[in-house]
C-alpha positions as CSV (number, residue, x, y, z in Angstrom):
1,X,-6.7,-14.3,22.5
2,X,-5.5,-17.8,22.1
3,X,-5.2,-19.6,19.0
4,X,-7.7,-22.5,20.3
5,X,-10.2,-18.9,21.1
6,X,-9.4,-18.0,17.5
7,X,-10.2,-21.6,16.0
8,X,-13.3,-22.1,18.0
9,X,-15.4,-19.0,16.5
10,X,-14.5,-19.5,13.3
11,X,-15.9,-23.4,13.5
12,X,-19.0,-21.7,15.2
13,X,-19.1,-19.7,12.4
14,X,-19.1,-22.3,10.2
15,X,-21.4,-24.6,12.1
16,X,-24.0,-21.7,11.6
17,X,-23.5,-21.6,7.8
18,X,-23.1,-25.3,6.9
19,X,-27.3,-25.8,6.0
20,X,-27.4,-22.6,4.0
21,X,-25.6,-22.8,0.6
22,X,-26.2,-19.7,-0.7
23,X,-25.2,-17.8,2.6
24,X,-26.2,-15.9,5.4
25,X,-26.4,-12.6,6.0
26,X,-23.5,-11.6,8.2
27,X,-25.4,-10.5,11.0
28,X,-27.7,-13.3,11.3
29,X,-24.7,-15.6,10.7
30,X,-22.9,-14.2,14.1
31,X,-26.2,-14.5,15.9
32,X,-26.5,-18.0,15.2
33,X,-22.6,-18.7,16.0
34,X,-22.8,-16.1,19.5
35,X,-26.0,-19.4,20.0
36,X,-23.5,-21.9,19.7
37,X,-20.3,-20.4,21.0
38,X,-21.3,-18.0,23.8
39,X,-19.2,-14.9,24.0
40,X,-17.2,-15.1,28.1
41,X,-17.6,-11.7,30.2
42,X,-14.7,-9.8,28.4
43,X,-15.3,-10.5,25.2
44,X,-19.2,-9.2,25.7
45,X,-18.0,-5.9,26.9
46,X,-17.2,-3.1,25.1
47,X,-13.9,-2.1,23.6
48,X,-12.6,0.3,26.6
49,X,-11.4,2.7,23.1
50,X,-14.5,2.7,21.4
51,X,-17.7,2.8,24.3
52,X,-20.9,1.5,22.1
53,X,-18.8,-0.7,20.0
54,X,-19.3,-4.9,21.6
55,X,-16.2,-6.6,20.9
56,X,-17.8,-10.0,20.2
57,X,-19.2,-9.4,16.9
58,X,-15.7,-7.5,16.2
59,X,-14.0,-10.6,17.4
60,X,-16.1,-13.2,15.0
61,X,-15.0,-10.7,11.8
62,X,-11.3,-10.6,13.1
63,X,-11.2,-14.2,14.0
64,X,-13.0,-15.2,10.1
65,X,-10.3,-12.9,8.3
66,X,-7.9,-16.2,7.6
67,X,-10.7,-18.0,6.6
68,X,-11.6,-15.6,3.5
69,X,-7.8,-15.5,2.8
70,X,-7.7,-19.3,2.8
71,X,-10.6,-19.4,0.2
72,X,-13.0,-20.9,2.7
73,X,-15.2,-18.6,3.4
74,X,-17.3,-15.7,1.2
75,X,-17.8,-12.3,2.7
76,X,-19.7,-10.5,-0.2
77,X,-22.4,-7.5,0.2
78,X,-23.2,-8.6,3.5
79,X,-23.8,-12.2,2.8
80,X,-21.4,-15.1,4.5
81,X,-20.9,-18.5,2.9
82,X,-18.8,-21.3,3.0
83,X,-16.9,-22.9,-0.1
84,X,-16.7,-26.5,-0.6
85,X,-13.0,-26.4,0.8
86,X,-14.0,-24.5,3.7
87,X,-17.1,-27.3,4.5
88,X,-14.4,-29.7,3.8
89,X,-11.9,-27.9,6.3
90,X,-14.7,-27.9,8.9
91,X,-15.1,-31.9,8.6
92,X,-11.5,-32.4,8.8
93,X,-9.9,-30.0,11.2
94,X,-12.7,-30.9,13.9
95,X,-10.6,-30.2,16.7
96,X,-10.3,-25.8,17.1
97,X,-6.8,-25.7,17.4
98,X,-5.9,-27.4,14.2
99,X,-8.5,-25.3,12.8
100,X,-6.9,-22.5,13.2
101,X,-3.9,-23.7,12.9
102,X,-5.0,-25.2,9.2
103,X,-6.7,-21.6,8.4
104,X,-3.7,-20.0,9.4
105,X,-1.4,-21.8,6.5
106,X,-4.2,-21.1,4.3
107,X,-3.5,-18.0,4.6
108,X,0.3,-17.6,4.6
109,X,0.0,-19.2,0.7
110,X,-2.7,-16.8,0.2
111,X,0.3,-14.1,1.2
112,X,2.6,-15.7,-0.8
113,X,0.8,-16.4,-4.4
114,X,-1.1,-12.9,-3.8
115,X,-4.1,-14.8,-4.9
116,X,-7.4,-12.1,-4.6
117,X,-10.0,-12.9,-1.8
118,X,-13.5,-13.0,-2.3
119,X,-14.2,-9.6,-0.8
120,X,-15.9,-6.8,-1.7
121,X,-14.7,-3.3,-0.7
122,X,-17.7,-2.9,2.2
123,X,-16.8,-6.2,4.0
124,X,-12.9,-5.5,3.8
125,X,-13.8,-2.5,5.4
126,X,-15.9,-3.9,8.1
127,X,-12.8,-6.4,8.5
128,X,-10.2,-3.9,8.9
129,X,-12.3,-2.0,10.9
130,X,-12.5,-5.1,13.7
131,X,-8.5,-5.6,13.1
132,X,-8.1,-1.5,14.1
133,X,-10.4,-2.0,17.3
134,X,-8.7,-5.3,18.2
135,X,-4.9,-3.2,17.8
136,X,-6.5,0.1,19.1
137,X,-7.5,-2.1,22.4
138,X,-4.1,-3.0,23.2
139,X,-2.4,0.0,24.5
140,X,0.1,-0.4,22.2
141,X,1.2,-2.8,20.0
142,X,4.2,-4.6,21.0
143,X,7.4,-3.3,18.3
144,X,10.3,-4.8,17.5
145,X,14.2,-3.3,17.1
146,X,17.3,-4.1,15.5
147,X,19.9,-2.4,17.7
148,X,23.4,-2.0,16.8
149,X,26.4,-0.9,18.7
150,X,27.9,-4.1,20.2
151,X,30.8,-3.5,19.0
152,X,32.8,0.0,20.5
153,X,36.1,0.9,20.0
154,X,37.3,-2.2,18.8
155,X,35.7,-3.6,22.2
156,X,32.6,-5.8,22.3
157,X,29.7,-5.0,24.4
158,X,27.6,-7.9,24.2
159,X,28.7,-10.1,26.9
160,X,28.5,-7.3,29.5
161,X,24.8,-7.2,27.9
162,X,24.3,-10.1,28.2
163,X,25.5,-10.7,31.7
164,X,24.1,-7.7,32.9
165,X,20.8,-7.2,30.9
166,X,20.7,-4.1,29.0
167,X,21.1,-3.0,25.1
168,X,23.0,0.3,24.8
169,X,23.9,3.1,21.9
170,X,26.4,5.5,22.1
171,X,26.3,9.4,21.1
172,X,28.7,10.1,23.9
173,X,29.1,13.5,23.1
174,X,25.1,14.7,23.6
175,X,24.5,15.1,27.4
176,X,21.8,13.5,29.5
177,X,18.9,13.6,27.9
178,X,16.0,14.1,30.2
179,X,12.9,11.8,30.3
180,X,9.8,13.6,28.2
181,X,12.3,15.4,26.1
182,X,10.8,15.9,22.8
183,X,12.2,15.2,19.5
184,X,12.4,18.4,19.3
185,X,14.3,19.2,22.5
186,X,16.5,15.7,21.2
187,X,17.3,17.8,18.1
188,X,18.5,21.2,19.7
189,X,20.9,19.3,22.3
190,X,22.3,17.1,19.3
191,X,23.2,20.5,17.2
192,X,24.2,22.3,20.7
193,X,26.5,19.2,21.2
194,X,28.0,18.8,18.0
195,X,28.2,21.8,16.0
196,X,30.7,20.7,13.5
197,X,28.6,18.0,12.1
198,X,26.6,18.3,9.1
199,X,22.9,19.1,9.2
200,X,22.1,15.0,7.8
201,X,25.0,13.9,10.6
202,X,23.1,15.1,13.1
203,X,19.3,14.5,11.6
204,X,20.2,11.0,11.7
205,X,21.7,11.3,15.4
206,X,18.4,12.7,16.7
207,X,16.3,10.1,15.3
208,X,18.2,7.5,16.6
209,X,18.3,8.9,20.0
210,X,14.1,10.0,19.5
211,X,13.7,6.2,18.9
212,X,15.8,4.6,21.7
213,X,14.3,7.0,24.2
214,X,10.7,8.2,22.9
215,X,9.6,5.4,21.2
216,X,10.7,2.1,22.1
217,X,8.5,1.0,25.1
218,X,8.9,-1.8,27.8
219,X,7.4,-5.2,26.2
220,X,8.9,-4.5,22.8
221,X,11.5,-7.3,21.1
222,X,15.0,-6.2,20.9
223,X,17.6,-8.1,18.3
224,X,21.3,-7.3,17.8
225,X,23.1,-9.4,15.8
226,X,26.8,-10.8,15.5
227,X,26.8,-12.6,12.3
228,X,25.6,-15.5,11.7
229,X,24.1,-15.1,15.5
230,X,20.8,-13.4,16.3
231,X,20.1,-12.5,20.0
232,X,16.2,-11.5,21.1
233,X,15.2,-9.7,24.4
234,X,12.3,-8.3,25.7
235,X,12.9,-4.4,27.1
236,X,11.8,-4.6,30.4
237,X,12.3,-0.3,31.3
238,X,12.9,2.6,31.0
239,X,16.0,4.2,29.5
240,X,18.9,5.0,31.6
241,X,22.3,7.7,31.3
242,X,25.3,5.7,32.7
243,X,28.2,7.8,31.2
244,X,29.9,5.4,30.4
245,X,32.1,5.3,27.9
246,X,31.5,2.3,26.4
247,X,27.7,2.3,27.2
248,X,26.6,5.6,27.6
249,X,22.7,5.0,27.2
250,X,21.2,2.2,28.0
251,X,17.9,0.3,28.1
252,X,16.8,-3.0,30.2
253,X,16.7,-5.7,28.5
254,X,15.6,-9.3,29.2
255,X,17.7,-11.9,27.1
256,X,16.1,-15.0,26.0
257,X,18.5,-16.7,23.8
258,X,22.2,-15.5,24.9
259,X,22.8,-18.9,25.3
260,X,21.2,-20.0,22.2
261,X,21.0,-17.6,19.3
262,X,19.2,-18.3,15.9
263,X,21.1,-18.1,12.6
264,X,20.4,-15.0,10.1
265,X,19.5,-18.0,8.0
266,X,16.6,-19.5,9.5
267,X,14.9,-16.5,9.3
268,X,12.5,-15.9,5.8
269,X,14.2,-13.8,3.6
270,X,12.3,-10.9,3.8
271,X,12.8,-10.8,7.7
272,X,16.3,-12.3,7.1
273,X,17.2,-9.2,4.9
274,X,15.7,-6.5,7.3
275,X,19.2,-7.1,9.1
276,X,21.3,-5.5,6.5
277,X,20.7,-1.6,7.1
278,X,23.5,-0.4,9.0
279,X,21.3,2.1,11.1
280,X,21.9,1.8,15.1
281,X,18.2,1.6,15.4
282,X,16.0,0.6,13.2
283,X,12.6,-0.7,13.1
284,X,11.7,-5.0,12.9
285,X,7.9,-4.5,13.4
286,X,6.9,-6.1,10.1
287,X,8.4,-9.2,10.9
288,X,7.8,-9.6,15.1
289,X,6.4,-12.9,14.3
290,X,9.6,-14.5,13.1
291,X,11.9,-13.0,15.6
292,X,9.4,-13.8,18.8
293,X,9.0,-17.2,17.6
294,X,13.0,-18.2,16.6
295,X,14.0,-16.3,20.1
296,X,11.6,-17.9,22.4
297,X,9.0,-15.0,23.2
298,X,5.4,-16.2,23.4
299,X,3.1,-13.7,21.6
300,X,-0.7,-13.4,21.7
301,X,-2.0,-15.1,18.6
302,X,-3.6,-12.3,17.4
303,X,-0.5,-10.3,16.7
304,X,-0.3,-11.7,13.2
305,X,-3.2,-11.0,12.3
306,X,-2.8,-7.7,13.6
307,X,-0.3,-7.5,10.7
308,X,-2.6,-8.7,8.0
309,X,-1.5,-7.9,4.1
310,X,-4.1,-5.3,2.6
311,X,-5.2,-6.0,-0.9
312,X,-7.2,-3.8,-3.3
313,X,-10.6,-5.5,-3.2
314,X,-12.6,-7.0,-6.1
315,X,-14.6,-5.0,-8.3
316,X,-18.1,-6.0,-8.6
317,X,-20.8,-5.8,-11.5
318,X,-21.8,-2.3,-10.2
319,X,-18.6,-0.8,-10.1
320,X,-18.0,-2.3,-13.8
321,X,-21.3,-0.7,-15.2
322,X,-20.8,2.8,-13.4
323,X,-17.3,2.8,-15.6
324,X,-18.7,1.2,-18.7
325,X,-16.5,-1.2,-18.8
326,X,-16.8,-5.1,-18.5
327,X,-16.0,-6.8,-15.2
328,X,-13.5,-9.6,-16.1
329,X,-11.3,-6.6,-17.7
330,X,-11.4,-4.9,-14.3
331,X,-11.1,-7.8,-12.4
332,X,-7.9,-9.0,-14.1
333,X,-6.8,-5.3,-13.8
334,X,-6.6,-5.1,-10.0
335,X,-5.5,-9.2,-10.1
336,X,-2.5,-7.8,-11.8
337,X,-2.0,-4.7,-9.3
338,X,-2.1,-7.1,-6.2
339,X,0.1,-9.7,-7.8
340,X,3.0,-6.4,-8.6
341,X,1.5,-4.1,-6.9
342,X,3.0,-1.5,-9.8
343,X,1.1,-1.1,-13.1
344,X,0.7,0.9,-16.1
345,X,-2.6,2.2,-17.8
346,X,-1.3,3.1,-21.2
347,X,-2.8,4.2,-24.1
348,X,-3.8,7.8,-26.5
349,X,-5.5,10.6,-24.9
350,X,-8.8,10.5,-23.9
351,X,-9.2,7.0,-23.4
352,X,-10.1,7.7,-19.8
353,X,-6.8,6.3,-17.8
354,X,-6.3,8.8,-15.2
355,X,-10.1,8.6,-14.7
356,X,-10.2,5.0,-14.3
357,X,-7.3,5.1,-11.9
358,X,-9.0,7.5,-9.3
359,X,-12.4,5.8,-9.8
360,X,-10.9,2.5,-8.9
361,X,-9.5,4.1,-5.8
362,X,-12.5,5.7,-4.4
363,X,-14.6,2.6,-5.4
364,X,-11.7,-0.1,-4.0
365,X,-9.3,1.9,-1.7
366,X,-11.1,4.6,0.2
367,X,-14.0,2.2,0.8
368,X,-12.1,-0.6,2.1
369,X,-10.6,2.1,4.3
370,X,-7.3,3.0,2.7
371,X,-6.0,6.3,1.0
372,X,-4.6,7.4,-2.3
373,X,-3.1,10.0,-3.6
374,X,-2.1,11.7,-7.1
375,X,1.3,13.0,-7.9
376,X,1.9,14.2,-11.9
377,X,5.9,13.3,-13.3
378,X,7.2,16.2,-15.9
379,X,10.4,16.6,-17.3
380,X,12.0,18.3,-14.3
381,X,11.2,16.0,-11.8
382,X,13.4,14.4,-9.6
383,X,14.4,11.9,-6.7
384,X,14.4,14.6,-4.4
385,X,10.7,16.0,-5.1
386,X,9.1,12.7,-5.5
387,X,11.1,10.8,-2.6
388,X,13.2,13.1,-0.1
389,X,15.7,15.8,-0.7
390,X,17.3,18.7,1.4
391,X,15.2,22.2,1.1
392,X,16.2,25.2,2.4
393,X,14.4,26.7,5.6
394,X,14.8,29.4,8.1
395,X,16.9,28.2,11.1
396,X,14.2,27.5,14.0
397,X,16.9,29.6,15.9
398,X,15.3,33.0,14.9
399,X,19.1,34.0,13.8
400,X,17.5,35.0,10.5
401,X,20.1,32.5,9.1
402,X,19.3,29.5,6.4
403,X,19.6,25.7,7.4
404,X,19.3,22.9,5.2
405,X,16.0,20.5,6.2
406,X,15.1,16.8,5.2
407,X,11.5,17.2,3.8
408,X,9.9,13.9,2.8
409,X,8.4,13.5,-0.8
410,X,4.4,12.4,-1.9
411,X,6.1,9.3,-2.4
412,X,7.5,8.8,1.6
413,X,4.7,10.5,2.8
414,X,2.2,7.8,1.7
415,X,5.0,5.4,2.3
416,X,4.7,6.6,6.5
417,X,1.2,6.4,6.0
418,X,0.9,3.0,4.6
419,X,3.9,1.5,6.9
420,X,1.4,2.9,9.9
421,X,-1.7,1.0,8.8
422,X,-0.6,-1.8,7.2
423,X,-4.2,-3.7,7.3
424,X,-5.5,-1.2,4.8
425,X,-4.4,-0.8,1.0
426,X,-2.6,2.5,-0.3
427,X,-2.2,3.8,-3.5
428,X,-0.3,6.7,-5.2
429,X,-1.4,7.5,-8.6
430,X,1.6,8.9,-11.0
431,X,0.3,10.1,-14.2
432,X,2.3,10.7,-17.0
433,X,4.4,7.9,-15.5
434,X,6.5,8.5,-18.5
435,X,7.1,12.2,-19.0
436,X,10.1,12.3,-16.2
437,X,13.3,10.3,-16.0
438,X,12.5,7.8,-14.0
439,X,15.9,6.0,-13.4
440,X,16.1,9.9,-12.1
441,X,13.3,10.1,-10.1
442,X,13.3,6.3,-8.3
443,X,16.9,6.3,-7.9
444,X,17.8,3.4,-5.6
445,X,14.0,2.9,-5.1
446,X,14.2,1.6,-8.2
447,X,15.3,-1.8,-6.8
448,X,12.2,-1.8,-4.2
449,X,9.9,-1.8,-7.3
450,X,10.9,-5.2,-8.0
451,X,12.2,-6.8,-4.7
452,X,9.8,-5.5,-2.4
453,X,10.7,-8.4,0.8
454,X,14.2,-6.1,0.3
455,X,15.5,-2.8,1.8
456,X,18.0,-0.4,0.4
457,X,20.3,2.3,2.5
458,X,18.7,5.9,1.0
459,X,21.2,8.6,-0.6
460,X,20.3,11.5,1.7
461,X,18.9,10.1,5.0
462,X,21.0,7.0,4.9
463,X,18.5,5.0,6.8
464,X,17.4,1.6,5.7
465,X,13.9,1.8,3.8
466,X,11.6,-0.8,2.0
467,X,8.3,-0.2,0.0
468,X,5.5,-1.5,2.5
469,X,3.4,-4.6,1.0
470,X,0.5,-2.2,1.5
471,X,1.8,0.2,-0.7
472,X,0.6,0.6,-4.4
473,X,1.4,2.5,-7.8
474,X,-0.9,3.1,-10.9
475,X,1.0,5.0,-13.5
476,X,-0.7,6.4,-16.6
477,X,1.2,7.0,-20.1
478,X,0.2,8.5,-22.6
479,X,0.9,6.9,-25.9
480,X,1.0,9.5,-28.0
481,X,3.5,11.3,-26.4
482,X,6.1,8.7,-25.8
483,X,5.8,5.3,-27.4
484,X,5.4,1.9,-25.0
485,X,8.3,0.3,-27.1
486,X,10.4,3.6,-25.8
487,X,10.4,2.8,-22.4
488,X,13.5,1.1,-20.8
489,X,13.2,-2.8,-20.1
490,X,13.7,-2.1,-16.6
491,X,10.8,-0.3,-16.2
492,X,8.9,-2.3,-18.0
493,X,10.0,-5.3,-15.8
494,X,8.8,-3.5,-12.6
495,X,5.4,-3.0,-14.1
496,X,3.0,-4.4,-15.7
497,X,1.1,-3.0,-18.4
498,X,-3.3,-3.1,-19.0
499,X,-3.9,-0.9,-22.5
500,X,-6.1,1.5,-23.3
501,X,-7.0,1.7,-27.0
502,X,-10.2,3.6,-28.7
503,X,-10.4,0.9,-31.1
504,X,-10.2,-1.6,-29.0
505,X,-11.5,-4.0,-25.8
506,X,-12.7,-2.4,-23.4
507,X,-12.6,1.1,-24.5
508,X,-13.9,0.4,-28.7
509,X,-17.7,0.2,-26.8
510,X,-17.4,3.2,-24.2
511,X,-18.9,6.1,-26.4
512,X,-21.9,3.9,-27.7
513,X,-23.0,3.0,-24.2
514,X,-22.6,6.3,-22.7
515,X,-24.3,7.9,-25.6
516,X,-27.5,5.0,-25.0
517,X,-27.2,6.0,-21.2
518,X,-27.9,9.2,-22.2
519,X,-30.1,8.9,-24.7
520,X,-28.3,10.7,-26.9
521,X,-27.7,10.4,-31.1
522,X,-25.5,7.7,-32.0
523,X,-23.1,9.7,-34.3
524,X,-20.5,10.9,-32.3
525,X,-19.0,7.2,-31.8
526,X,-19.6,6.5,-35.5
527,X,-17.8,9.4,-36.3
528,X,-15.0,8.9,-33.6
529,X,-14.6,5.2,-35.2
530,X,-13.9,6.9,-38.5
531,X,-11.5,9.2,-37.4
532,X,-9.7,6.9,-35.6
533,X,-9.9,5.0,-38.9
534,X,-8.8,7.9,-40.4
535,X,-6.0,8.1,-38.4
536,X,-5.1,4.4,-38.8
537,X,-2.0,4.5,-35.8
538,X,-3.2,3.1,-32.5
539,X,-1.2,5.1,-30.9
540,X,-2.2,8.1,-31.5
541,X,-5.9,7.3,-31.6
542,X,-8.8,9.6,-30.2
543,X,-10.2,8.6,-27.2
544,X,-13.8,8.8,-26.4
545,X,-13.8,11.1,-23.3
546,X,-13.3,14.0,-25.6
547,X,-17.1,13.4,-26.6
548,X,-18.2,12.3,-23.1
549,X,-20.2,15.3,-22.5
550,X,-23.5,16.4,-23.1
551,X,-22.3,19.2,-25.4
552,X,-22.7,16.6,-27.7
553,X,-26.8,17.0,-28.0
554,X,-26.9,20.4,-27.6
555,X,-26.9,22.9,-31.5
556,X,-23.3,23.2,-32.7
557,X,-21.8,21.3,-29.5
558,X,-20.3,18.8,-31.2
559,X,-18.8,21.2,-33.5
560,X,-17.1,22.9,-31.4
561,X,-15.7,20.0,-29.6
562,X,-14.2,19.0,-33.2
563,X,-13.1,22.5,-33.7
564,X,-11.4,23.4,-30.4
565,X,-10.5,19.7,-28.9
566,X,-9.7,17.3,-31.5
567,X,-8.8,19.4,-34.6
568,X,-5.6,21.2,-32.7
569,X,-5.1,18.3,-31.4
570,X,-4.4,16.5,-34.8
571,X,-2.7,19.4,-36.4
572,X,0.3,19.4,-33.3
573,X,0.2,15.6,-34.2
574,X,0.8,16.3,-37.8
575,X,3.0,19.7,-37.3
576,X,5.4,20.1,-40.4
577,X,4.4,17.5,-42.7
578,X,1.8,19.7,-44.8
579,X,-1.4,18.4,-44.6
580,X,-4.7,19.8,-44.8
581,X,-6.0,18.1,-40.9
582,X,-9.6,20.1,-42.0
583,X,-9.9,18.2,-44.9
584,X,-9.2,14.7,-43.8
585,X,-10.1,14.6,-40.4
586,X,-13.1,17.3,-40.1
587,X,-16.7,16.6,-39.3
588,X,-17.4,17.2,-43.5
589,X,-14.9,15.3,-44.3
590,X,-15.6,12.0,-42.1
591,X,-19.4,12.5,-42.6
592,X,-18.9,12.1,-46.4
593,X,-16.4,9.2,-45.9
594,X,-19.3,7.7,-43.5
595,X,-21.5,8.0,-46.7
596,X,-23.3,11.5,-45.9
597,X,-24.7,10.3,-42.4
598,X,-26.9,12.8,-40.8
599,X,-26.1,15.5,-38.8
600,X,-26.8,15.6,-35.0
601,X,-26.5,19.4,-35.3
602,X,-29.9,20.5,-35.4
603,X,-29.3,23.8,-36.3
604,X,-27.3,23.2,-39.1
């Protein structure tokens, strides 16, 4: 698709809108464009991957997405409209290509300030949906690979690579390795080959050689580097076994700027710095753009898009009365977790934190079409079970002998994920952020929390690795267990932090609306606030959730909750300091500090 193709259904789009202020629906809206900017044979077909699905209506989402990111346009509950800066873009950028050009810039700042769209999670959805189609109707989408090896023995091999077209890696001790060999297969001639080497050695040896042969494909961008030079090809084939000792495997390559290479420094610094791994092979995908455009390599315009940063979408008014909770609070909560992507609910038990964070991800995440996930730290915990670490396994050999395996952690897992669908927002949910040691358990991921443009070489696999942008984390903490003030400055730099206090906004008027929602007496939240009260330490505060339940109506219910729940939970708060926790903090007690309020107890 060109870029003029892109800019001209999104001003059709707009056309269709500008005499409707308060919006179309979206449907109607892409009838009324297809009127005014008729879809041409290929795009009125179906998408060869997905018979039934017409890519035209796909098309006008895909082609609209940079116009929501650039604040023009309103998707919202299946109503379009335009902004007054996007009816102002219209009248300025008349002609398509500067249209899309001007829609495009839009929404690079929009990537850089991470300021939130005006989405909700349905219309996201629907987006990313016509983004997976549009990448799912390419065969593949084109890769691109930082190769290393140019310089062997002392000797350099990038003139003969250049004269002669071809990239190459070494490995000169594994044989020929046949074409459809598995990774598999890849991994039992590495460990027939070289024996002596140590199980990591030769993990990292078959997943070079399972890259260079399995998984780059003709059409992908190839870059090598000989600082401050950057050189970009094209592979034009298939991989070939010379022998050679210099340049035992190779693969075609067509050079397009041996004559004229780029410097590392005109690159962004996010691409710039996805050089620095000292992997053979590694992976450029996330930054194709910058690399086809510095070395000379027209792309389709759609490509970046292809690539589009997820964000958690805006909660809306229902979302914010299902939780009981006002809307500007959860607004500004996920406005904080796209600007960091890393935050903190904090706050005593009960006050609903782990709650809130899988709610927001089944309301935001799953419906925009992402995934999340749940992983709880304890003292024990460590790099190697949140992030990677060497587990023993039976040898595949059937020897009956014990070999040492890689085996990826919640945290890489989701990481693979997310890196995989990078249109599509991922979160992992650690609760009791605070209950491990985390300079223990983030090691040298530690530094991707805060410089996430940045990678680092890992301590097992040593492979280059970055956080993806699409890749989130909601911690919880509980207050009363370990203090806010208690954790390190570093970690509070790498997050930030939304509270969760009984007492106060938004959690002081929780128990009073759920209570009217259920049409239950209004003690139990008079008598939590005078506990809490009672208590008089924020910190260690009751939360409402202990009383959330419909126990609370029923004879004796809410004595036992008191009894069993919040009693033994004061007296392991109070342990050792010889108070009677009955007599200050028990339903009597409160009820005739509350001035000898009723009881809800009918029976008693």
């Amino acid at each position: 698709m060109t870029r003029r193709r892109l800019g001209e259904i999104q001003r059709a789009i707009f056309a269709a809108l500008l005499d409707h202020p308060d919006g179309l629906d979206a449907k109607e809206a892409c009838a009324r464009a297809e009127a005014l900017c008729p879809p041409t044979a290929f795009e009125n077909a179906d998408y060869p991957s997905s018979p039934g699905a017409r890519r035209y209506p796909k098309m006008q989402r895909f082609a609209t997405i940079s116009s929501v990111k650039a604040g023009w346009l309103v998707k919202h509950k299946g109503v379009w409209r335009l902004t007054d800066s996007g009816r102002g873009a219209y009248a300025t950028y008349t002609d398509p290509d500067a249209f899309e050009a001007a829609s495009r810039v839009g929404y690079k700042k929009w990537q850089q300030n991470h300021v939130p769209a005006t989405y909700d999670a349905a219309e996201e959805a629907a987006d990313a949906e016509a983004v997976r189609l549009e990448a799912a109707d390419r065969t593949r989408q084109r890769r691109a690979w930082l190769i290393r090896g140019a310089n062997v023995d002392g000797v350099s091999v990038l003139p003969q690579w250049f004269a002669e077209g071809f990239c190459s890696i070494g490995w000169r001790d594994v044989p020929e390795i046949p074409p459809g060999t598995t990774r598999a297969g890849i991994a039992a001639l590495v460990k027939e080959s070289t024996p002596d080497d140590s199980p990591v050695s030769r993990g990292l040896a078959t997943g070079v050689l399972d890259r260079f042969h399995n998984v780059m494909r003709p059409g992908d961008l190839v870059a090598t580097l000989a600082r401050p030079n950057v050189y970009v090809g094209e592979i034009t084939g298939d991989p070939l076994y010379t022998g050679d000792p210099l340049t035992p495997r190779r693969r075609p390559v067509r050079w397009r700027n041996a004559a004229n290479p780029f410097l590392v420094s005109d690159l962004p610094p996010d691409a710039a710095d996805s050089l620095r791994g000292q992997m053979t092979l590694s992976d450029l995908t996330d930054h194709f753009a910058e690399f086809a455009r510095l070395g000379g390599v027209e792309v389709d315009a759609t490509s970046e898009l292809l690539r589009i940063d997820a964000v958690v979408p805006t909660p809306d008014e229902e979302l914010a009365e299902q939780l009981l909770l006002p809307l500007d609070w959860l607004t500004e909560t996920v406005e904080l977790l796209n600007e960091k992507r890393q935050i903190v609910l904090y706050g005593p038990p009960g006050t609903g934190k782990t709650y809130l964070a899988q709610q927001l991800c089944k309301a935001l995440v799953e419906a925009a079409g992402g995934e999340y996930d749940l992983v709880q730290f304890h003292p024990s915990y460590a790099y190697e079970d949140f992030f990677e670490g060497l587990r023993p396994r039976l040898d595949p050999d059937g020897s009956g002998g014990v070999a040492f395996e890689l085996v990826p952690g919640p945290l890489r897992r989701m990481a693979a994920r997310a890196a995989a669908n990078p249109t599509v927002p991922f979160v992992l949910i650690i609760d009791e952020i605070n209950r491990a040691n985390l300079a223990k358990v983030f090691g040298e991921l530690y530094f991707l929390l805060e410089y996430r443009n940045t990678s680092v070489s890992l301590q097992y696999s040593d492979e280059s690795f970055a956080l993806p942008k699409n890749l989130y984390l909601i911690g919880t903490m509980n207050t009363a267990d370990r203090s806010i003030a208690l954790v390190d400055a570093a970690m509070r730099r790498r997050f930030y932090f939304q509270g969760l206090f009984p007492t106060e906004a938004p959690v002081d008027g929780v128990l009073t609306k759920w209570l009217t929602r259920h049409r239950l007496p209004p003690e139990p939240a008079a008598l939590l606030n005078a506990l809490n009260d009672a208590i008089g330490d924020p910190d260690f505060a009751v939360g409402p959730s202990y009383l959330m339940t419909p126990r609370v109506g029923l004879p004796g219910g809410l004595e036992r909750i008191w009894r069993t729940g919040i009693l033994p939970l004061l007296a392991e708060h109070y342990f050792g300091e010889g108070r009677d926790i009955d007599a200050e903090f028990g339903l009597d007690a409160l009820r005739e500090r509350m001035g000898g309020a009723h009881r809800t107890d009918p029976s008693a």
